[in-house]
Steps between C-alpha positions, in 0.01 A plus 500: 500500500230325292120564586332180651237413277389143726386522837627182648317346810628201715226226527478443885732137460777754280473731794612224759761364285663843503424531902677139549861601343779685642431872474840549271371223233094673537634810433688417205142302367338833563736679313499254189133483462474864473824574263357210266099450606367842492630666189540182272331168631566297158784309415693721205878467500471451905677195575346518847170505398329197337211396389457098577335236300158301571279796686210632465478772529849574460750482805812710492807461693736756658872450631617633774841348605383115663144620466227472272192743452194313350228775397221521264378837262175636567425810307767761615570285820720259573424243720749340726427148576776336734904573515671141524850427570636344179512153628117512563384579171379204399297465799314854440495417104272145560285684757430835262430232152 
């Protein structure tokens, strides 16, 4: 098992995104963000990890089955911003610009 080498920290709003779903589909967001947050936050031959357009500082993206995972890099953290369902991307992405 890799070493982490981010701590990642919910921003209170993250935290109550993952309190609001189903405790199958926050487990599995759990479970993503530490197999692809905590050991490599940066998006290098991930697929699932991206870094988007237009933001700064830079916003990444993490998928997670119909979810998305919009953090920021601080240091050695990683700082989770809000999980969205896919359809309400474009909601969180005009609010965070």
């Amino acid at each position: 098992m890799e070493e982490k080498k981010f701590k990642v920290i919910f921003s209170p709003p993250a935290q109550g995104d993952i309190d609001g779903h189903e405790a199958e589909d926050a487990l599995q967001l759990v479970k993503d963000v530490k197999k692809y947050l905590e050991t490599s936050p940066f998006p290098f031959g991930e697929t699932r990890v991206k870094k988007l357009t237009g933001f700064v500082p830079p916003l990444y993206r993490l998928r997670s089955g119909n979810f998305r995972v919009y953090y920021r890099i601080l240091f050695k953290e990683v700082i989770i911003l809000a999980i969205t369902h896919k359809k309400e991307r474009e909601k969180f992405l005009k609010k965070a610009r």
